[in-house]
FILODREN-619166 format. One record per residue (C-alpha): x, y, z; residue number from 0; residue in one letter. Coordinates in steps of 0.05 Angstrom, whole numbers, plus 5000, padded with zeros to 4 digits. Example, Ala and Ser with C-alpha at 12.3 -4.5 7.8 and 13.67 -1.06 7.14 Angstrom:
2
+------+------+------+-----+--------+
|    u |    v |    w | num | residu |
+------+------+------+-----+--------+
| 5246 | 4910 | 5156 |   0 |      A |
| 5273 | 4979 | 5143 |   1 |      S |
+------+------+------+-----+--------+
***
This chain:
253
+------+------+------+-----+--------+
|    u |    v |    w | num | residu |
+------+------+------+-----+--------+
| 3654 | 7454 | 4485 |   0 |      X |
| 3681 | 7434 | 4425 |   1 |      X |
| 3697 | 7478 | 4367 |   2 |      X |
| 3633 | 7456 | 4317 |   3 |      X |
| 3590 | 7457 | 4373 |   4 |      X |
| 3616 | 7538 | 4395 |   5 |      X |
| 3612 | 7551 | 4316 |   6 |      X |
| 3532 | 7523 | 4310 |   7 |      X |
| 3510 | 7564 | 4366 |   8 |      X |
| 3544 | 7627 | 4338 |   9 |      X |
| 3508 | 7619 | 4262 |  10 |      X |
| 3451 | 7597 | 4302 |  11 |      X |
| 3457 | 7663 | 4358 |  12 |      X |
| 3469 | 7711 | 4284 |  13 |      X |
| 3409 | 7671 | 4251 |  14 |      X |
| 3363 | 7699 | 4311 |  15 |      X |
| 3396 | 7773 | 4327 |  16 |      X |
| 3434 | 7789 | 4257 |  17 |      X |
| 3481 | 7822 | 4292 |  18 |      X |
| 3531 | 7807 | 4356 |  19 |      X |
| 3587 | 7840 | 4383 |  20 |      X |
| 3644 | 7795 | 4410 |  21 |      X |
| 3630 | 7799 | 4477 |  22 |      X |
| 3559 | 7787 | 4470 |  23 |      X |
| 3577 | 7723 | 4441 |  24 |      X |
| 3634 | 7706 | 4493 |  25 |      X |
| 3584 | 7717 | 4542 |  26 |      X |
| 3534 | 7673 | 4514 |  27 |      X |
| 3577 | 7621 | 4503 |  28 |      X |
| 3616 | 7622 | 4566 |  29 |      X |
| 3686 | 7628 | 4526 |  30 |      X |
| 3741 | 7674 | 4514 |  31 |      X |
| 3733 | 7740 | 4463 |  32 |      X |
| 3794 | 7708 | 4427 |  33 |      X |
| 3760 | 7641 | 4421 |  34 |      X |
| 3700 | 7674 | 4389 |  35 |      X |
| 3742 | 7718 | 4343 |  36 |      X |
| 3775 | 7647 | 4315 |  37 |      X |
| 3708 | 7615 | 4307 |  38 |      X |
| 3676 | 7671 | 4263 |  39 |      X |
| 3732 | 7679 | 4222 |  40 |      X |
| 3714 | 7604 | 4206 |  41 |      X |
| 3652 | 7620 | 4205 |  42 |      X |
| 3668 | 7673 | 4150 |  43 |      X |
| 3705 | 7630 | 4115 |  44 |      X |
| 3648 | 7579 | 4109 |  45 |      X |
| 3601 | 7638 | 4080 |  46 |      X |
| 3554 | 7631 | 4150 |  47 |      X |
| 3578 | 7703 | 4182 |  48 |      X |
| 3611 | 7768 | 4165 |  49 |      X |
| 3662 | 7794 | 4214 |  50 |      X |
| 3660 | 7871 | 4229 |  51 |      X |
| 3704 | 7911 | 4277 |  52 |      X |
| 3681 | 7885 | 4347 |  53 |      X |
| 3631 | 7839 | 4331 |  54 |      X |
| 3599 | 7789 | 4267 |  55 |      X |
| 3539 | 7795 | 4229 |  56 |      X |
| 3500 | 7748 | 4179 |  57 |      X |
| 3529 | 7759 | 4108 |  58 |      X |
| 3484 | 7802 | 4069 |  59 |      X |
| 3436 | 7759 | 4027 |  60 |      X |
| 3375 | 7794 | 3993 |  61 |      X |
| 3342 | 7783 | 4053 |  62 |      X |
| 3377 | 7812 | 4091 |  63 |      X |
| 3399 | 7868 | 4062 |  64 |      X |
| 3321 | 7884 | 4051 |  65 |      X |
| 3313 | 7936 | 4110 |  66 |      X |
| 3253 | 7918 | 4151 |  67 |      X |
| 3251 | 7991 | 4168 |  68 |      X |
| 3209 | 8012 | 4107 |  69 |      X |
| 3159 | 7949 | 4128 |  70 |      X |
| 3160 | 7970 | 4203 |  71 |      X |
| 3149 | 8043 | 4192 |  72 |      X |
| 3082 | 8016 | 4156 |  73 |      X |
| 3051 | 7994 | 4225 |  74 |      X |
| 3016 | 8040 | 4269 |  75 |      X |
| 3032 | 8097 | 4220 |  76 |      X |
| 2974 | 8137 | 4251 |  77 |      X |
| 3000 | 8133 | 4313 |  78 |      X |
| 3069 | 8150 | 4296 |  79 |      X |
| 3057 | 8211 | 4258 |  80 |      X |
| 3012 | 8234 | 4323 |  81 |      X |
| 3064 | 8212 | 4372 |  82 |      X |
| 3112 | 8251 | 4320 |  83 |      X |
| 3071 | 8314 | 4320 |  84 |      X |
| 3064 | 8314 | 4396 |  85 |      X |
| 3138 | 8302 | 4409 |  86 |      X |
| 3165 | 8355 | 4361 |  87 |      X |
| 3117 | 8414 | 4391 |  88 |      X |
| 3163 | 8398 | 4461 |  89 |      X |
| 3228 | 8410 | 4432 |  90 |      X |
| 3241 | 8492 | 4441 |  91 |      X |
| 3268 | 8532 | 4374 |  92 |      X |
| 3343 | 8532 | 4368 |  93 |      X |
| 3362 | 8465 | 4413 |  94 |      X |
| 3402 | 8414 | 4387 |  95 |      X |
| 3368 | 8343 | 4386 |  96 |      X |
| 3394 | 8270 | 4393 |  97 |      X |
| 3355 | 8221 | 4349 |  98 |      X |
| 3346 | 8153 | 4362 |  99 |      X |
| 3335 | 8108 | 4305 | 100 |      X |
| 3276 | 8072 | 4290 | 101 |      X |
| 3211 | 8090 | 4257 | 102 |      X |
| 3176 | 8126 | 4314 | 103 |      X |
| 3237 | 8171 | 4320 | 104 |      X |
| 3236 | 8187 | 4249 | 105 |      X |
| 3173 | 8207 | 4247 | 106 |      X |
| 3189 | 8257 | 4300 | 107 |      X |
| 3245 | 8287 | 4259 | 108 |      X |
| 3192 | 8294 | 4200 | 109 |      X |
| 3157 | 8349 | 4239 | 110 |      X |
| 3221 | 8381 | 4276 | 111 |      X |
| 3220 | 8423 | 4214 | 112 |      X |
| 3280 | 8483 | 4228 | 113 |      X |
| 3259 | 8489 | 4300 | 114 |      X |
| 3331 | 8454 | 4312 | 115 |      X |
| 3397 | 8477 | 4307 | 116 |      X |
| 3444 | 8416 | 4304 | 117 |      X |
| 3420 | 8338 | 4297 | 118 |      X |
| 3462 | 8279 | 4330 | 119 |      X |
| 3440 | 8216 | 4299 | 120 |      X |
| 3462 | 8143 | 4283 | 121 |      X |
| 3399 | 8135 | 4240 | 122 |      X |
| 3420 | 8141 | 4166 | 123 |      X |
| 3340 | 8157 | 4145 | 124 |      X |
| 3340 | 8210 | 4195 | 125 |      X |
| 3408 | 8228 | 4172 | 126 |      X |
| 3382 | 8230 | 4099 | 127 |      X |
| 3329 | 8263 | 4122 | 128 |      X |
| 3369 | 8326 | 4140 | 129 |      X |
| 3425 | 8321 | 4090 | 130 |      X |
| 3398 | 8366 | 4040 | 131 |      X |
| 3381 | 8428 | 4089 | 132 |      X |
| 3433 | 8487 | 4101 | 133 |      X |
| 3393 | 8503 | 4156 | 134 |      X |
| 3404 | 8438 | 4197 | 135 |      X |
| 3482 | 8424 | 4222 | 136 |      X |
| 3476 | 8349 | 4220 | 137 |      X |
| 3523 | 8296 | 4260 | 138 |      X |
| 3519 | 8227 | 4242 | 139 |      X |
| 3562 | 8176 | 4288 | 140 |      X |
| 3606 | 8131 | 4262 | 141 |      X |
| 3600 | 8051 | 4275 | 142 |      X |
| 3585 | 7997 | 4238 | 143 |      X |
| 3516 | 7999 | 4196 | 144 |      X |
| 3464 | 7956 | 4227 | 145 |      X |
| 3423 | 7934 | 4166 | 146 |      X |
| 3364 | 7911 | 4195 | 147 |      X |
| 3342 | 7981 | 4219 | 148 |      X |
| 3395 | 8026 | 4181 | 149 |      X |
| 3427 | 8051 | 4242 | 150 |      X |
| 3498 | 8054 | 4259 | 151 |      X |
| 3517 | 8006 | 4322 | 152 |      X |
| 3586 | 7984 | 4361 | 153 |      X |
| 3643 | 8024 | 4401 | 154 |      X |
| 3651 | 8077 | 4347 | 155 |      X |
| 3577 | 8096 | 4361 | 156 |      X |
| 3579 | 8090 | 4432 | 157 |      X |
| 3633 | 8129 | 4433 | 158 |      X |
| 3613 | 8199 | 4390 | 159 |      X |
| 3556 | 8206 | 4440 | 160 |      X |
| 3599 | 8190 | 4501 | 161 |      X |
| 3635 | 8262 | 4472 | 162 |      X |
| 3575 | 8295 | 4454 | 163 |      X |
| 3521 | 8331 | 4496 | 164 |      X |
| 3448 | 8354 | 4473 | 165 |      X |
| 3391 | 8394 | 4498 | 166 |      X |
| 3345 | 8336 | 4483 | 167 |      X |
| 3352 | 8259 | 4467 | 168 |      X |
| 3286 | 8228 | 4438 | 169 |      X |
| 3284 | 8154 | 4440 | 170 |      X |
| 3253 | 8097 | 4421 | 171 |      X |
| 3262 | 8020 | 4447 | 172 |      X |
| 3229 | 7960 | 4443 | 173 |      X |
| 3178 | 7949 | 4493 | 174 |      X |
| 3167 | 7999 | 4569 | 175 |      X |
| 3143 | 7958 | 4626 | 176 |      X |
| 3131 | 7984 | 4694 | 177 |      X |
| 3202 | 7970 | 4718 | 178 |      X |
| 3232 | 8006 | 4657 | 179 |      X |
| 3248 | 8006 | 4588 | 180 |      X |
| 3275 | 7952 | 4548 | 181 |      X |
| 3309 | 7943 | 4474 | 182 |      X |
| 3319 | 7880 | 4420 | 183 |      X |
| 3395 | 7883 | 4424 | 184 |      X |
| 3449 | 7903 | 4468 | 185 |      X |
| 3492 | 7942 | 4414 | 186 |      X |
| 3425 | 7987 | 4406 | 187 |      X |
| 3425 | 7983 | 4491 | 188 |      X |
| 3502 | 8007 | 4494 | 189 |      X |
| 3493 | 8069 | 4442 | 190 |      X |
| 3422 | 8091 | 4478 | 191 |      X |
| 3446 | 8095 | 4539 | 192 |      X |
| 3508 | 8141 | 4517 | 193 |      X |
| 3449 | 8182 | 4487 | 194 |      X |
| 3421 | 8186 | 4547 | 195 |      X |
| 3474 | 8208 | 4585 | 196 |      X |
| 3495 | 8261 | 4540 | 197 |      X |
| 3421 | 8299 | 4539 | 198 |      X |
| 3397 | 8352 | 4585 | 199 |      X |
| 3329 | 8328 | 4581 | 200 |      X |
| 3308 | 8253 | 4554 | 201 |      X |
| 3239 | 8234 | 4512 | 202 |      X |
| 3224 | 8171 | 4502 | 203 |      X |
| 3164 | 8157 | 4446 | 204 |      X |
| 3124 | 8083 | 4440 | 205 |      X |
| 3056 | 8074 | 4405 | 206 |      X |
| 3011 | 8027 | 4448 | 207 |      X |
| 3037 | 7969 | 4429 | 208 |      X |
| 3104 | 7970 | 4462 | 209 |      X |
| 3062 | 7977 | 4528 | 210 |      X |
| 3062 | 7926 | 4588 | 211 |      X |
| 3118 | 7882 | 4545 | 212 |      X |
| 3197 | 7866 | 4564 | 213 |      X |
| 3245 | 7853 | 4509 | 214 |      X |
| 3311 | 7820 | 4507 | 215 |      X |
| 3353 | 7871 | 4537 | 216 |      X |
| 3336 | 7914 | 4594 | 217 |      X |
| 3366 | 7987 | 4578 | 218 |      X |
| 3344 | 8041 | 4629 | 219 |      X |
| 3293 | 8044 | 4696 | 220 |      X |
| 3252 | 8116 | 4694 | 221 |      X |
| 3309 | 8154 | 4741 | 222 |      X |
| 3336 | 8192 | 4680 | 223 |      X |
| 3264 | 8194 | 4638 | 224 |      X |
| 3223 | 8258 | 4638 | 225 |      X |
| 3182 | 8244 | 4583 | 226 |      X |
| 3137 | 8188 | 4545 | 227 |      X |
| 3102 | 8205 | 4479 | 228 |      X |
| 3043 | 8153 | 4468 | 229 |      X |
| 2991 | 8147 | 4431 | 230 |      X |
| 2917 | 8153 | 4462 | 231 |      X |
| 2909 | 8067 | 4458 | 232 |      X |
| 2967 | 8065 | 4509 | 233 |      X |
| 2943 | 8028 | 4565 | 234 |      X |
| 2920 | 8064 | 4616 | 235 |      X |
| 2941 | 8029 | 4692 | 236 |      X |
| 3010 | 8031 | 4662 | 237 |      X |
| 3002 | 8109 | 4640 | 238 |      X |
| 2980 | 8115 | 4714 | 239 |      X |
| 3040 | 8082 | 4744 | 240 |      X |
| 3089 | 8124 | 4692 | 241 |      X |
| 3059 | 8198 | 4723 | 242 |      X |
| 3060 | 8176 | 4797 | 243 |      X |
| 3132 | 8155 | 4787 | 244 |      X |
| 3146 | 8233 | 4765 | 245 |      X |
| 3137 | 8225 | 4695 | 246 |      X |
| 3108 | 8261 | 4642 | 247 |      X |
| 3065 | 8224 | 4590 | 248 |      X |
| 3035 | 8262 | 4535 | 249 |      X |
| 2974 | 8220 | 4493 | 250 |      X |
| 2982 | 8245 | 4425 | 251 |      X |
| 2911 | 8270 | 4395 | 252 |      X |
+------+------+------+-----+--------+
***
């Protein structure tokens, strides 16, 4: 594959996902890391990417550095702040909590209130969210900011929850089929399941319509899952198949 041809299919791979590590694109392209790292730094110099440690990114336009979390946490607000409601009352007074990013997991931090101790996050709203208690020890990974969602992605991430352990992780992902859950983007895949790993106990919330879908990335089956937050539109065959697997799914009034 010629070099123009490698460097289209990167801007075009960025212009879909906003955001790639190096490997992600090696692997797509079926090339070298060191190949890829040339081509963005190209790339770069054209004005069609943005390097960042481990990976590349679209440059920041006004587009793009519009968040789409404000728009998303619009949707199903309802929902969310029911699913957020229900998912606080299980966390127990004094526990320390991982946070996911995204708007569902945000709104479960709004009602957390100063039944935690410590938060771990990588979302900077849930981070901001926190930063003006002295009641709340907060710990926000490092990484690289992901501005699509304002949440902090790549090996720095992956790594402060890879040294950090929790008495709950609450989670939220893309889409939960009945062979597992699934996310948009395997940077958000890598730091989730180091959240995972790292949490005595693991909550996972989706309002209805991340039911009976797959996204791009498949991040975890239900062997390390004891809990799904829904709302009460989530469908209800697949809410069957969750609790016989030994799951616990709680329809938030």
């Amino acid at each position: 594959m010629q070099s123009e041809e490698r460097q289209a299919r990167i801007a075009a791979y960025l212009q879909k996902a906003e955001f790639a590590s190096l490997e992600e694109l090696a692997q797509s392209l079926g090339t070298s890391v060191s190949t890829v790292r040339r081509d963005v730094t190209l790339l770069e110099e054209q004005g069609l990417a943005k390097r960042t440690h481990g990976g590349a990114r679209l440059p920041l336009t006004p587009k793009v550095e519009e968040t789409v979390f404000n728009v998303r946490d619009t949707h199903q607000v309802s929902e969310k702040e029911a699913i957020g409601r229900a998912c606080a009352a299980l966390v127990h007074p004094g526990q320390n909590v991982i946070i996911d990013g995204g708007t569902t997991c945000f709104h479960v931090a709004k009602h957390l209130g100063e039944k935690v101790a410590q938060v771990i996050t990588n979302s900077l709203p849930v981070a901001h969210l926190f930063s003006g208690s002295s009641r709340h020890e907060v710990h926000v990974s490092g990484g690289v900011i992901y501005p699509k969602l304002g949440v902090l992605v790549g090996p720095h991430a992956v790594e402060t929850f890879s040294r950090m352990h929790a008495d709950v992780a609450i989670l939220g992902g893309g889409a939960i089929a009945a062979d597992g859950i699934y996310n948009s983007h395997a940077l958000l895949v890598d730091i989730q399941r180091a959240m995972i790993a790292g949490a005595a106990k693991v909550i996972f919330c989706f309002d209805h319509t991340k039911f009976d879908r797959r996204s791009t990335f498949f991040l975890c089956d239900f062997e390390n899952v004891d809990v799904v937050v829904t709302d009460q539109s989530a469908p209800a065959a697949l809410v069957r198949k969750l609790r016989a697997k030994g799951i616990k799914v709680v329809l938030a009034a």
